[in-house]
N, C-alpha and C positions, 0 to 999 in steps of 0.2 A: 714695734710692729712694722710690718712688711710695705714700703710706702709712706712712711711717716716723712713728714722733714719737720726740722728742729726750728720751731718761730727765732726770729730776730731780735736780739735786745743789742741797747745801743753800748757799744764799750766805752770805758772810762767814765760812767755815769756809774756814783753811789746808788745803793738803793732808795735810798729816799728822793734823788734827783727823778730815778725810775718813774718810782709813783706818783711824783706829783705833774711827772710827763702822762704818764698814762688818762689820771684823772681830768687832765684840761682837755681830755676829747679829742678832738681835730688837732690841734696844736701836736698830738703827738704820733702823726700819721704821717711827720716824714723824718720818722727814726732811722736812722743809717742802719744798715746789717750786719749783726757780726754773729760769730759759730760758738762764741762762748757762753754758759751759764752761768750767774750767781748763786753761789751756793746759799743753800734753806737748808738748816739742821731737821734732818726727818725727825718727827716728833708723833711717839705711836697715840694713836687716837683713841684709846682708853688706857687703863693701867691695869689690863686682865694680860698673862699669859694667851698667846697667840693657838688659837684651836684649826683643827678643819675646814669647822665650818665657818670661821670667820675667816679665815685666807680665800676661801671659796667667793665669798664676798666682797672681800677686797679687791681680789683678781679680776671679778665679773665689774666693777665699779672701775679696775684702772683700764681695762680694755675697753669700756665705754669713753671712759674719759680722752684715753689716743683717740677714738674713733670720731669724738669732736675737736679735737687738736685738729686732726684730717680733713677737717671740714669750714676749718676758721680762714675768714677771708682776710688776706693779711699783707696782697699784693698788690692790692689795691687802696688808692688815696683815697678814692670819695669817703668822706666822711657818714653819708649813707648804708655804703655797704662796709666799711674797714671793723673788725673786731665781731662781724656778725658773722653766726653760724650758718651754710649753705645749705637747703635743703637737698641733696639729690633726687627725693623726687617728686617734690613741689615743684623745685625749681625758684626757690622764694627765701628770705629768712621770715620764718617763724618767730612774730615778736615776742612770744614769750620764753624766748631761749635766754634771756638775760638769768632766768632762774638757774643757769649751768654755773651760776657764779661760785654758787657753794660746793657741788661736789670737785668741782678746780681747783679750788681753793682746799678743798681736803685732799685732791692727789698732791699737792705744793706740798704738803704737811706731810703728808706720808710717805714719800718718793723724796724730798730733798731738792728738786728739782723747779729750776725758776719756771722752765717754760709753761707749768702750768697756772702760775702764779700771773705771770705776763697775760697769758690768755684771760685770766677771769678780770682782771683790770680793762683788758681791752677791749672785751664783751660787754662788763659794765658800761665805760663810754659810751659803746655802742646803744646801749637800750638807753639811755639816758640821755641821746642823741635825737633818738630817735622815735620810741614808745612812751617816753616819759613825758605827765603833762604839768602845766603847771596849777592843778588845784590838788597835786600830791599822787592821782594814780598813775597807773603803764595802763597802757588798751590791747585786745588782744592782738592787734596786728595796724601796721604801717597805714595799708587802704583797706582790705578784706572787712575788717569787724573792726570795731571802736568800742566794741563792750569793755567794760572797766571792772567786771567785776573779778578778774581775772589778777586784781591788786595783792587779792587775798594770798595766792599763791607766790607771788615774788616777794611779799612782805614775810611771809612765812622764810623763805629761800634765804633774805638778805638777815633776817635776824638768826637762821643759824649760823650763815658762815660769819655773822662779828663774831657771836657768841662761840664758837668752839676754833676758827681759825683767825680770828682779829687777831692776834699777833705778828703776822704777817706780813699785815699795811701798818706803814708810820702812822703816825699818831694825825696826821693831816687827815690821811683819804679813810682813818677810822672813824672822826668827826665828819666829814663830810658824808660818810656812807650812815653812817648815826644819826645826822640830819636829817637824810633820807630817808630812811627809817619811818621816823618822826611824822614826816609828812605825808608818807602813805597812812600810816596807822591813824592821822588826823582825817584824812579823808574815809576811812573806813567809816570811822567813829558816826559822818555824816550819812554816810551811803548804806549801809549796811542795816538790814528790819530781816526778819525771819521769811520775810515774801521778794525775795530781792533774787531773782535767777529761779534756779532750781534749787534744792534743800542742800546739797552742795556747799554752795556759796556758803549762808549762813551758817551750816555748821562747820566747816574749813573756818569761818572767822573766829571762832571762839579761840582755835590756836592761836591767830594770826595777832588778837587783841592778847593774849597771855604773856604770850612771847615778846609780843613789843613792849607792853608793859612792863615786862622781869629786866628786859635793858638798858628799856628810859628811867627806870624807877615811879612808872605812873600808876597809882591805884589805880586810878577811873579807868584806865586800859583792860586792865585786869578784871575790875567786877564786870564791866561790859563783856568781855568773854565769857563770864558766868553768868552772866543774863543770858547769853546766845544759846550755852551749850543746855540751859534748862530750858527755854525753850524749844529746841531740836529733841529734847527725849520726848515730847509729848508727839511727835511723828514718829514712834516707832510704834508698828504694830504689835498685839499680844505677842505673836507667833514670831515676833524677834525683827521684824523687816522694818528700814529706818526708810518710811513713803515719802514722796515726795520729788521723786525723779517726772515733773509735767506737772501740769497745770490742770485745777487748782493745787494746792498740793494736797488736801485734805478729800481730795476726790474719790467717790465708791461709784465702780460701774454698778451697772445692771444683774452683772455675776459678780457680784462683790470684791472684783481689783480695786489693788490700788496702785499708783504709779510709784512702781518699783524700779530701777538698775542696779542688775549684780554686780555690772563694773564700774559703774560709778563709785556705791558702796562702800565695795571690798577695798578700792585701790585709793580712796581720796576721802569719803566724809567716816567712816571706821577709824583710819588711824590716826586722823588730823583728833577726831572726837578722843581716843582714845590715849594719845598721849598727852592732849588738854587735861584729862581728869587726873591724868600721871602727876605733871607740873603740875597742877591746881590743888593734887591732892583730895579730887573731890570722889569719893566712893560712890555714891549712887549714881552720877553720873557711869564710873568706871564699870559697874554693875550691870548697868543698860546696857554700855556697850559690851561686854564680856557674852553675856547671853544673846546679843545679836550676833557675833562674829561665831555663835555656835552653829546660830541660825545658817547665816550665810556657808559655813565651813560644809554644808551637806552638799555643797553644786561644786566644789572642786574636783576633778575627774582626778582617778590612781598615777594618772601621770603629771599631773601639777596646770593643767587647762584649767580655765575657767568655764563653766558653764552659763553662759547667759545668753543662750539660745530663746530664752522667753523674753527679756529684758525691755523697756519700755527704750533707752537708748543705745539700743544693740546694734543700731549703724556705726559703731566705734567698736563693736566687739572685736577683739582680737581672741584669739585660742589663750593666751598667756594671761588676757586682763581689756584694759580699755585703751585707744588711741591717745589720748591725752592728758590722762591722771597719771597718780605718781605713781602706783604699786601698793602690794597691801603687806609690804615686811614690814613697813614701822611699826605698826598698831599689831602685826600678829605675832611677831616677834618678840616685844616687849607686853604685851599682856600672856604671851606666852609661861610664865610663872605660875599664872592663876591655870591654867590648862596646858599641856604640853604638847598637845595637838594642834594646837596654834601655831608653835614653831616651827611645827612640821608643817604643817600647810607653809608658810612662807617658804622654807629649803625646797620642796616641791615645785613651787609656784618657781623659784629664782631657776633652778635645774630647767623648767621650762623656757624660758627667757633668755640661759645660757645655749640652749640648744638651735635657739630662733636668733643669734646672733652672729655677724659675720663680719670681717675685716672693720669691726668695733664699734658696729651700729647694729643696733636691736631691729628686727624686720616682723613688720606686721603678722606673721603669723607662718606656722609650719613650712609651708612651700612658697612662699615668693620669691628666695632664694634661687631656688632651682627651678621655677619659671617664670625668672628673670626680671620678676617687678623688683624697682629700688624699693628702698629702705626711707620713710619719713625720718626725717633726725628728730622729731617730736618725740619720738617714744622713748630715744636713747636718753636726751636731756632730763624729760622728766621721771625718766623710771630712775636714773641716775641720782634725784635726788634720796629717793627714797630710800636707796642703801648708803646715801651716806649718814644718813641718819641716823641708820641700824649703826652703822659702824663706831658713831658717836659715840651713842648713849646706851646701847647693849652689854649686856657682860660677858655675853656666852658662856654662861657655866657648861660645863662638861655637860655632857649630850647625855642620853637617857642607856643603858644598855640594850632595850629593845626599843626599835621604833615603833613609834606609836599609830595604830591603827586607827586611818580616819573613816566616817562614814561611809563613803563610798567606794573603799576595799571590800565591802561586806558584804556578802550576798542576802539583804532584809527585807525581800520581796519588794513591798508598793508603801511609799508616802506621800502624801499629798498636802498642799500647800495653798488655801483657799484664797489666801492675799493677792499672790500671781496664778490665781487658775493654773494652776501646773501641779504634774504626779511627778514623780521619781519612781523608777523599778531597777530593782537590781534580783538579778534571777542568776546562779551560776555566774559565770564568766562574763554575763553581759550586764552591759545599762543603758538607761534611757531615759530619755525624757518628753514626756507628751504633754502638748502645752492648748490652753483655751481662753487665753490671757485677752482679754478685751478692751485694755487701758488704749487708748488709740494718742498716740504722744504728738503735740503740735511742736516745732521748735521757734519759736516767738524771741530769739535775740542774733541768733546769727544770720549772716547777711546772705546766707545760702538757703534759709528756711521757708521763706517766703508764704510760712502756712501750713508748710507740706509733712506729710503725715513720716513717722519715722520708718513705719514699714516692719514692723515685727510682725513675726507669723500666729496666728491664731486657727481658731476650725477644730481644733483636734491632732493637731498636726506632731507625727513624731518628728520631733525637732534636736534632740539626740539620740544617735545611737552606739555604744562604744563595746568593746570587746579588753578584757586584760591582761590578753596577751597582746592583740592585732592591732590595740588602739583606737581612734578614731574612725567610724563606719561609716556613718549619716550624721551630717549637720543641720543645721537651720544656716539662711543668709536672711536677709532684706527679703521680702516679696517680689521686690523692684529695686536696684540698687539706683539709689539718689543721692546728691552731694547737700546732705540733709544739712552740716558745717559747712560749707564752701574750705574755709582756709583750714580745716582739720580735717578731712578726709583725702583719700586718693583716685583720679582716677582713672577707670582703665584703660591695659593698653592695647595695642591692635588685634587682639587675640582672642579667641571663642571667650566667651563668660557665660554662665545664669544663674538663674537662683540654684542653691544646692538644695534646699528643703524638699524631701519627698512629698508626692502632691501627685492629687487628678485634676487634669488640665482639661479645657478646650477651648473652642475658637481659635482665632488668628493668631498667631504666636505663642500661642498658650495664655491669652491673655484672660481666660476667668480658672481660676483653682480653688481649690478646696483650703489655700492658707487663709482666706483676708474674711470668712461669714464669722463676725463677733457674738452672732444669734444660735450657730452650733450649738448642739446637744455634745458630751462628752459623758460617756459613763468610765469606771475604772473597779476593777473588783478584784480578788484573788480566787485560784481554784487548787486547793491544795500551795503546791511550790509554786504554781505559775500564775502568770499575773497578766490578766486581759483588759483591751480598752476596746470602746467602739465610739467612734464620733457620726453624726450625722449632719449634712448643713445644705448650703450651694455654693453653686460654683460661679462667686462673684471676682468682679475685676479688683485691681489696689486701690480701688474708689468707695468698695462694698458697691458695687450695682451688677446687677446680671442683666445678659444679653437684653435687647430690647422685644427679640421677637421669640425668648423663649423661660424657661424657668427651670433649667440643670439643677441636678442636685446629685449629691455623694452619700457612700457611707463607708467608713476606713473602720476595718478593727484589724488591732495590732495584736499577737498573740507571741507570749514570749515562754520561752522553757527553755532548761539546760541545753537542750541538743539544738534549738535553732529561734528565730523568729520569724514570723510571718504577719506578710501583710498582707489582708484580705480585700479586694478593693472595688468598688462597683460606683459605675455613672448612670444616672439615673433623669431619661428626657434630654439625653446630651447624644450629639452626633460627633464622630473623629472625635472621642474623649483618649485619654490615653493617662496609663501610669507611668510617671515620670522621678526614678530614684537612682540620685547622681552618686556613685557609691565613692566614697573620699580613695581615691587611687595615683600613684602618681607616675610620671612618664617612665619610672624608672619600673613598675610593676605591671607584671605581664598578663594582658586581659587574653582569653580567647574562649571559644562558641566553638565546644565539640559538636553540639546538635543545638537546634532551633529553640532548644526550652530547657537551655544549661549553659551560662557562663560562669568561670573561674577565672578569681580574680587571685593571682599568684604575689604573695609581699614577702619582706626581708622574714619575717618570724613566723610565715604558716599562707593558708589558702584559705578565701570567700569563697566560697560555693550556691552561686545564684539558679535558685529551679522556678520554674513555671509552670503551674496546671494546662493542660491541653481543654478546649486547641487554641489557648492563647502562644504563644511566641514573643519572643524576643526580636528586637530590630538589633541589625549592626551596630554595633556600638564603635563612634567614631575613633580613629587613627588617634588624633589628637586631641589632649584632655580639654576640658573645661576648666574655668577657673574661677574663684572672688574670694575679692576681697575683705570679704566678709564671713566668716573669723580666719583667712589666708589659706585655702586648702585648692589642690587638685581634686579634681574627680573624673571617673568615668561614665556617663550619663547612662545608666540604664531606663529604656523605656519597652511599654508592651501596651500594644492598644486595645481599645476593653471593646468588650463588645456589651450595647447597650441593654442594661437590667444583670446583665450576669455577672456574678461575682469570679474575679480571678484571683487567685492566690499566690503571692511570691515568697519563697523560702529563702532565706540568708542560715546557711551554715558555717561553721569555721572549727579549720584541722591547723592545730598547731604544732604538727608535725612533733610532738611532744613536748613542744615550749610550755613554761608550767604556767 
């Protein structure tokens, strides 16, 4: 890769002097320099004939893997920073990047190549320097957070890479990382109850206890994992959703949510749950999950996005998946057998990921790239692990002659989803999603949360909108973007932001809307092909309170058909209200206002065409985009100020210049 330099190992030292340098930590931090490598016999990582789609994935896993080479701090003695990964833009190492040990360890193996072998040694050290405690766990971070339960996942990390790359360390640093092992998996044993974090945790340890167990040779590891993974199915609702994303976990609002995350989910307790029943062999467990991951497969968008626009920790959304799970190929991939739409969603999903990736670090979301936010190295490490997983233990049999058609290819009108308050419409070429989701999520362990509400949008709110040619239209963001994680979020930089969720606003900054009234009405119906919503509520602040000297109130109906959608939108008892819908646009796409009550929004495969009922109007729409972080998009803020009791109506059409 362009900018790479090649890590230092010390000449005239065997490999075994190597490792046992490596593993004493600081003692090997002042290893002389030299340009040569020791050669590793590349050894292919299963024994299937090499496909497509597995090159596809190897390639996406070895260009992540340079892009934390790129990043390893290795010029420096402190023994604090030497062997840890640099955030570019945190500006911090991330204490749970020690879990990059395995997929290094599997570019060592695949590639032939020491330097990748040297780095996951030297990372080791590093976190075992550093995050590692002595009652067996790692914490999530140096000073930010000291949550532990975060064990789950490096103990997961360090039992793949003995078990599929152990060959690699002498026989010293495979006992000593074995020990390791051991003593995390000891500590779980203590730590770990079905109430312990978020439902996450608990069910991630059912792997974490299988796996340690299948390397120590410990039953008791083992059935505890089967105790976990049986208790985590009784948190899956009818309708497939595995609750428990906030506290309690067993909580029903008032409009019957539960706390739900699609990214948490799909990228971390699905496939940790799913390849547990694999190794376990346990069918009904594998059963649960098979019909949840059918559940969940309905919010992936035609282009491999995740949809968790409603999600109760959707301050981590990113368009690909979440900030800091691992991805959802292991668990779709390989239950992929029993449905083969499975595997398509993870190729979709990874094609995402490959597109949002750049000089070999994964970046939060479609445009931070191209306006100029860094790259967290969080998402590269741990999405990282998750394909080397696939790459392990998959077979890839030859792919299907047709691809398989997922849910939302289809044009099935309207479904609805009473768990998260939330519809789905897919009408012709478009989709959406309208959300009334009431779960209000506390974050009660990180050192950034301090109580504060996660900030998903509710009301009635369309919280996506997508076209199948043009992409992504309208998103949802935070209400309020807050560093709800302190050490796993980003944030922003000098440069316009807001919420991107479409919304009537008023007051001072637009600080009451129509996302945050949990007490909204939401209807949803179909009429023929088309498929109508109307919400009703007020226009409370991120607190839920309204003004003090007034009582605003809305009503949004969204109206969708083949030829267009409309939002029809009226403030009610509210003065300077105004509708505010940031259409996802980016500097490279050409806005302009032939007349007062017509903007076209010009992109790479076709034109939005924005109209307005008279005599409402459109304002200028500024020079320069908007932006967040939250799931990573541009947009161009269109707004039209309402005048009070009367309904305005804004048309979104789209000419794809015959793109199919």
């Amino acid at each position: 890769m362009s900018g790479m330099k090649e890590l230092n190992i010390c000449p005239g030292l065997s490999r075994r002097e190597l490792l046992r340098l490596a593993a004493t930590g600081a003692a090997s931090l002042a290893l002389p320099s030299f340009a040569r490598a020791l050669p590793i016999a590349a050894v292919p990582a299963a024994a299937t004939a090499s496909t497509p789609e597995r090159e596809f994935y190897a390639a996406t896993l070895l260009s992540w893997c340079d892009g934390l080479l790129a990043h390893q701090i290795t010029g420096l003695a402190d023994p604090m920073l030497h062997g840890g990964l640099l955030c570019p833009a945190c500006g911090l190492i991330h204490g749970r990047c020690g879990d990059a040990v395995y997929p290094l360890l599997w570019a060592a193996h695949h590639t032939g190549q020491d330097k990748y072998l040297y780095a996951a040694l030297q990372l080791h050290a590093w976190s075992e320097r550093t995050v590692s405690r002595a009652d067996g766990s790692w914490v999530n971070d140096l000073t930010l957070s000291g949550w532990q339960g975060i064990t789950v996942f490096h103990t997961i990390a360090l039992a793949e890479a003995i078990e599929h790359h152990g060959s690699l360390l002498d026989p010293a640093t495979r006992q000593q990382w074995t020990a390791r092992l051991a003593r995390a998996a000891k500590f779980l044993d203590g730590f770990i109850s079905i109430e312990t974090g978020n439902i996450n945790y608990p069910v991630t340890s059912s792997l974490a206890f299988v796996m340690a167990g299948h390397l120590l040779s410990d039953a008791h590891l083992v059935e505890r994992g089967r105790g976990m993974a049986h208790q985590a199915v009784e948190h899956f609702s009818p309708g497939g959703f595995l609750c428990g994303e906030g506290h309690p976990l067993n909580a029903v609002t008032v409009k019957g949510c539960r706390p739900v995350d699609l990214g948490y989910n799909v990228e971390e307790s699905l496939p940790s749950l799913a390849l547990y029943a694999l190794l376990a062999e346990d069918a009904p467990v594998r059963d649960v999950v098979l019909h949840s991951m059918r559940t969940h497969m309905e919010f992936l968008l035609p282009d491999g996005g995740w949809d968790n626009s409603w999600g109760t920790r959707n301050y981590k959304w990113t368009w690909w998946g979440s900030r800091t799970s691992d991805g959802c190929q292991p668990g779709f991939v390989l239950m992929g057998k029993y449905d083969a739409r499975l595997r398509e969603v993870a190729r979709r999903n990874l094609e995402q990921m490959a597109a949002c990736t750049q000089q070999g670090l994964l970046y939060g979301g479609p445009d931070y790239f191209i306006h100029g936010d860094a790259p967290c190295i969080h998402h590269t490490f741990t999405h990282a692990k998750a394909l080397a997983t696939v790459l392990d233990r998959a077979s890839f049999e030859p792919e299907p002659a047709h691809q398989p058609q997922l849910p939302r290819d289809e044009p099935y009108g309207l479904k609805s989803f009473a768990e998260i308050g939330t519809h789905l419409a897919a009408v012709g070429a478009w989709r959406a999603t309208v959300t009334e989701n009431d779960f209000d999520y506390v974050e009660h362990v990180q050192s950034g949360g301090s109580g504060a509400g996660g900030g998903h949008v509710t009301g009635g709110a369309l919280s996506l909108l997508y076209h199948r040619t043009l992409g992504p239209v309208l998103t949802a963001s935070m209400t309020e973007y807050q560093m709800i994680e302190i050490s796993n979020q980003q944030a922003h930089g000098d440069s316009p932001h807001m919420g991107l969720t479409p919304r009537i606003e008023c007051g001072a900054g637009g600080a009451f809307t129509s996302l945050n009234d949990f007490a909204a009405t939401l209807a949803a119906h179909t009429e023929g092909s088309n498929v109508l919503f109307e919400a009703t509520g007020k226009l409370l602040n991120s607190a839920h309170h309204a003004p003090q000297d007034a009582n605003p109130g809305y009503r949004l109906r969204y109206r969708m058909t083949q030829e267009a959608v409309e939002i029809s939108a009226t403030a009610v008892n509210a003065t300077n209200a105004r509708l505010v819908v940031p259409v996802l646009a980016r500097t490279a796409d050409t806005v302009t206002q032939p007349d007062a009550r017509t903007i076209r929004i010009a992109k790479a495969s076709g034109t939005l065409t924005l109209t307005v009922t008279a005599p409402a109007s459109f304002e200028p729409v500024p020079a320069v985009r908007t932006f967040n972080l939250v799931p990573g998009f541009e947009a161009a803020p269109i707004v039209v100020r309402l005048t009070p009791g009367a309904e305005t109506v804004l048309r979104i059409e789209a000419n794809t210049h015959g793109h199919s």
